[in-house]
Each structure stands twice: as structure tokens, then as C-alpha cells.
N, C-alpha and C positions, 0 to 999 in steps of 0.2 A: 409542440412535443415536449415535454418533462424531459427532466436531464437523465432519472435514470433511462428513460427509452431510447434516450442519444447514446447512452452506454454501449447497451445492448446492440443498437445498431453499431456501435463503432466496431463492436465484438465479432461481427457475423463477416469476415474477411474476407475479402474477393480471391478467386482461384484464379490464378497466372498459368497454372500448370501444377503437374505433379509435384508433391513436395515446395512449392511455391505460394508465398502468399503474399496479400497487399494489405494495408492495414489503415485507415483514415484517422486524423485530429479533429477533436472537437472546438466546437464552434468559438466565436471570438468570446463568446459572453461566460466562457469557464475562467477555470484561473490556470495557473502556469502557462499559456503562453509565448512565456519569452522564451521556453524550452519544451518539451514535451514531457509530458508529465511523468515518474520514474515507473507507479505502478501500471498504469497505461500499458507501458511496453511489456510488461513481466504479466498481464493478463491476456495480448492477443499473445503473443509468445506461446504463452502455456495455449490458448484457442488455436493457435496453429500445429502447434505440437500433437494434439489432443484428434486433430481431424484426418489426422494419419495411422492415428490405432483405431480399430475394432471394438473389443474386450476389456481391454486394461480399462485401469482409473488411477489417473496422477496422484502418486503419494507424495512424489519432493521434488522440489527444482532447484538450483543451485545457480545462480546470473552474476554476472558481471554488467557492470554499466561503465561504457568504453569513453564513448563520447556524449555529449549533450545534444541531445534529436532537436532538432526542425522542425518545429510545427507547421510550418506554412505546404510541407511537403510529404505524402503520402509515405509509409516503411513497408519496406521491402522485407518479410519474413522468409529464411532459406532454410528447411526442414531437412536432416541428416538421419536417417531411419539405421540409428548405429548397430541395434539388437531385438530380433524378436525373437525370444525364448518362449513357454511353455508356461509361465509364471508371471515373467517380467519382459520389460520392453524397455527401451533406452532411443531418447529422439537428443537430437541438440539440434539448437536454432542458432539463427543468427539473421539479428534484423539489420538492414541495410539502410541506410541514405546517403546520396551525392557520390555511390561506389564505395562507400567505407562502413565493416562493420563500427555497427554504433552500442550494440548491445549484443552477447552471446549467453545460452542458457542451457544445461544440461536438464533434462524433463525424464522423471524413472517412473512410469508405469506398473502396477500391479493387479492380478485377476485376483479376488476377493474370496478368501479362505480365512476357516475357523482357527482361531489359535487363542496364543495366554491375552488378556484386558487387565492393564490398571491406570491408572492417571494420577497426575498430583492433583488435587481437590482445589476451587474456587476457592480465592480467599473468600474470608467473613470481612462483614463489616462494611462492603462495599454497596453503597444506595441504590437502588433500580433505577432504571434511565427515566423511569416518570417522576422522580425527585430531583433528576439533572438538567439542569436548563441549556438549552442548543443557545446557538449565538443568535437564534429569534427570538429568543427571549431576552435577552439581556437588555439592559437601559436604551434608551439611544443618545443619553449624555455619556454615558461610559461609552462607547459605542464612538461617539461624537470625537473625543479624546485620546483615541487609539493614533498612533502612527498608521499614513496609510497605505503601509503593508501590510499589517496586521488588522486592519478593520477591512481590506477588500478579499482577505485570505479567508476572513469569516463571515462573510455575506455575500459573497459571490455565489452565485446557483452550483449545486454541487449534485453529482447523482450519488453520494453517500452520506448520510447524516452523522454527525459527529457532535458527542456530549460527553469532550471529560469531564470528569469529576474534578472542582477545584478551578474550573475554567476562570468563573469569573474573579477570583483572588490575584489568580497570574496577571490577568491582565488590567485590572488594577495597580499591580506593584509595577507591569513593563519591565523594561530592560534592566530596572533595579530591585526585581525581584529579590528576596532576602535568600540565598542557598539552601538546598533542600533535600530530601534524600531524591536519588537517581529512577525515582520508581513513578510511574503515570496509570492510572485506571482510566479509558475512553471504553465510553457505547458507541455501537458505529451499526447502524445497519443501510440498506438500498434506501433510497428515498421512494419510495412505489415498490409495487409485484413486480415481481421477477418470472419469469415463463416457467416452467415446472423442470425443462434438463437440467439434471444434475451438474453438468457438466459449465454451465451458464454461472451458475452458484460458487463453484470451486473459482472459475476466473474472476469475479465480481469480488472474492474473499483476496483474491491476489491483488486485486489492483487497492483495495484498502489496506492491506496488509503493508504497506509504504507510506500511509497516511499517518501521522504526529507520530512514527518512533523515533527518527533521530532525531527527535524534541527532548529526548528524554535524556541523551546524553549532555543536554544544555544546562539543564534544570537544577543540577550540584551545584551548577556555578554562577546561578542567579542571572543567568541570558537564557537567549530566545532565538533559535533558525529563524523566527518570522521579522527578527529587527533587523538592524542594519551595523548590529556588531560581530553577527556571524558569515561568514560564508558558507553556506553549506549545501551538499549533495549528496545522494547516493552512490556508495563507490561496488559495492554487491550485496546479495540477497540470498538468501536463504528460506526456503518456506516447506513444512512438512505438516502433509492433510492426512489427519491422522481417522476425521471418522467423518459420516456423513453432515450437511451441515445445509440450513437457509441461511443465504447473506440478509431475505430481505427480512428478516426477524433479527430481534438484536441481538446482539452477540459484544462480549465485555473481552476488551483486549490490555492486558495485564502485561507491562514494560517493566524492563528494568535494564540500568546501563553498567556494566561490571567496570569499564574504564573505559577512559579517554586518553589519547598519548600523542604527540608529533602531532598535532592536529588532525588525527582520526578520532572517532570516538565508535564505540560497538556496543549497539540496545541488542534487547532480546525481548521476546512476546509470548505471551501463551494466549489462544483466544478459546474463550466458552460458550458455548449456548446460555441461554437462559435457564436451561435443565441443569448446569455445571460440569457438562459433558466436554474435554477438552475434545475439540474440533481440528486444531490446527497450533503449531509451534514456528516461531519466525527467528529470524538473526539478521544484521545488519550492521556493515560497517561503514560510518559515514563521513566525507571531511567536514570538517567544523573547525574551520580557520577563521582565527582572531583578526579583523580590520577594525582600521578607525573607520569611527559614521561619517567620516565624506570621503572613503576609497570606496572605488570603483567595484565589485566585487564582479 
């Protein structure tokens, strides 16, 4: 089975009951592992949310990430049906394990009416992902010479493809990266077809939409969340689907980190179609604590 169809299957969450859901980790051969993965939960989350309304379609969600999940052990999703209006809907979740929330998320629903359209425009200048090489393309002596956190984070089987621009420069410089501006361009689409529900799409964009942004708040400072000078996690999230959108077509996700302070740091995203059509806007504040390379993180 391809990773994206492990996705998919991870997505389709078993029913405990009303307003209840169960939620499975992927296999040993992914990566994260030793925690569960941050968009992982903010995508059945939103699939659990999503299986309690009718009508609507998720415009925003808004998470916290409490504790660090357990992969070895199924999440517990507990659906709160707070508002159903006439326009809007209002769910929160709250994924569970070992009896303690681990993650909570507000999920606002809306039925789909004509009103005002504008977007801020795709940057220029930015290469199509057929001029950007994935981490299958790169050397395998560069490759060879990675730290191996950072050469198994990029070759690891992944059900979302990912091609920033610039990849292979960074990882060349590593942890002594020269400082840079706070700004990242990544292609990111499904690795395979995705089933035709919209609804499949919107989650698939959720659970990428926590892939390399809080990279971005590293990047000023000539480090890397993938080495062993940072520590770093997601602390919440923010995500707003602004128009309809395929995950498994590419889509260009445009960072940028306004500041880092006390060891948090806060990116931001805008992601596009291939049309230039803004699809969806993100936020996230993430720790990114300074250790030395033999602390424990």
C-alpha cells in the first residue's frame, strides 16, 4: 500500500459512538515516530469534526497542541457539537490518550454563499515544482553527508511530497547555514490520487499545512528544527480554507516568520493552486529552544 493510501486509511476513523472517534498511527516505516505526528492530529480532528455536520464546509480551525501523542496507541477524538445555526456551525474537539487531553480544536463551519472575492496575488519569480528537486533527486553523497536526522526526515516514505525551493543550498550549508531572510517557498502536493470528497482534500491540506513552517522561523538564524541545535514543536495552529482546492495537485506554500522571542517563534503561510488562486492561510507558534548538540531534547 503507498503511503498516501495509509493516509487516507488513517483518515477514515472508526465510530465509538455519537460524537466519538478513534483515530490510528501510521506504520513504523513513517517518520515521527517517537511522537505523533502534529498535522496528523489536526487532520482526523478536523475528519472528526467534519462527520458531525451535514451542510457546512470547514472554513477555520484554531488547535492547540497540549501534550506530545503516543504513537504506539490509538486517539481518542471527543466531538462537542457547540452551535448549529442557519449559516454557521461550531464543533470542538478534543483528542484523547492515557485519559488526558492531548490536543483541543475549535472547527467553524460554513454553507457556501455568494459575496465580495480578492486575494493578495502569488509571488513572481517563484520556479514550478518541475525545476525543484525533491529529496529523490538530490546527490546521494550530499545525501550521504547529512546528519542522520536530517537525511532520514528526507527520505523516509512520506504520503506528501515536498520540494522547497533552495532545499538543496540549506542542506549543503547545515546547521551553519549563513542567516537569511525569515521567508521559505515549498511545493507540497499528496504523493498519489486522492478519492474525489472534498472533504478528504481539506484534511490532506491540514495535515501538510504543519510540514516545514516552523523551519521558517529557524532560517534568520542560520539553524535547522531538523538538527540537533533546536528543539522544537508545535505549540498551536491556525488554519483558514478559504476556497476550494486538490491537495493532490501541487500547491506552493509561501512562509514567512514575523518574530521569534523567549523561545517561541511564529511562521505564517499563504498556499496557492497552481492557478494562483489563494486556497488556504495558516499561522503557527512554535517552541524552538536553543540546546547544546549533546542535550537531550
Amino acid at each position: 500500500m503507498s503511503t498516501i493510501a495509509e493516509l487516507v486509511q488513517l483518515l477514515d476513523l472508526d465510530i465509538l459512538e455519537v460524537n466519538l472517534f478513534r483515530g490510528h498511527n501510521p506504520p513504523e516505516s513513517w517518520p515521527f515516530r517517537t511522537r505523533v505526528f502534529g498535522g496528523q492530529v489536526l487532520a482526523q480532528a478536523l475528519v472528526a469534526a467534519q462527520r458531525t455536520v451535514e451542510t457546512a464546509t470547514a472554513h477555520s480551525m484554531h488547535a492547540y497542541f497540549i501534550l506530545a501523542g503516543d504513537p504506539q496507541i490509538p486517539i481518542v477524538y471527543q466531538v462537542e457539537r457547540v452551535r448549529d445555526g442557519r449559516s454557521f456551525a461550531t464543533r470542538r474537539v478534543v483528542a484523547v490518550q492515557h485519559g488526558r487531553p492531548i490536543f483541543i480544536m475549535s472547527v467553524s463551519f460554513h454553507i457556501a454563499e455568494e459575496g465580495l472575492d480578492h486575494q493578495m496575488a502569488m509571488p513572481d519569480g517563484v520556479p514550478p515544482p518541475e525545476e525543484v528537486p525533491s529529496a529523490r533527486d538530490l546527490p546521494a553523497e550530499l545525501l550521504d553527508a547529512l546528519a542522520p536526522s536530517v537525511r532520514n526526515y528526507w527520505t523516509r516514505p512520506r504520503p506528501v511530497e515536498l520540494r522547497p525551493v533552495g532545499l538543496m543550498q540549506r542542506l549543503v550549508a547545515g546547521n551553519d547555514a549563513p542567516p537569511a531572510e525569515p521567508v521559505q517557498r515549498v511545493w507540497f502536493r499528496a504523493d498519489g490520487a486522492l478519492p474525489d470528497d472534498p472533504a478528504i482534500h481539506r484534511a490532506v491540506l491540514a495535515y501538510a499545512s504543519d510540514m516545514t513552517l516552523l523551519e521558517t522561523t529557524t532560517v534568520v538564524h542560520g539553524t535547522s528544527v531538523l538538527g540537533d541545535r533546536i528543539q522544537a514543536a508545535s505549540l498551536d495552529h491556525a488554519l483558514w480554507l478559504h476556497r476550494p482546492l486538490k491537495a493532490d495537485d501541487w500547491l506552493l506554500y509561501v512562509q514567512d516568520s514575523p518574530s521569534a522571542h523567549g523561545a517561541r517563534g511564529l511562521a505564517r503561510g499563504l498556499i496557492y493552486d497552481r492557478a494562483g488562486r489563494l486556497v488556504a492561510s495558516v499561522a503557527q507558534e512554535g517552541l524552538i529552544r536553543p540546546v547544546s548538540p549533546t542535550a537531550a531534547s
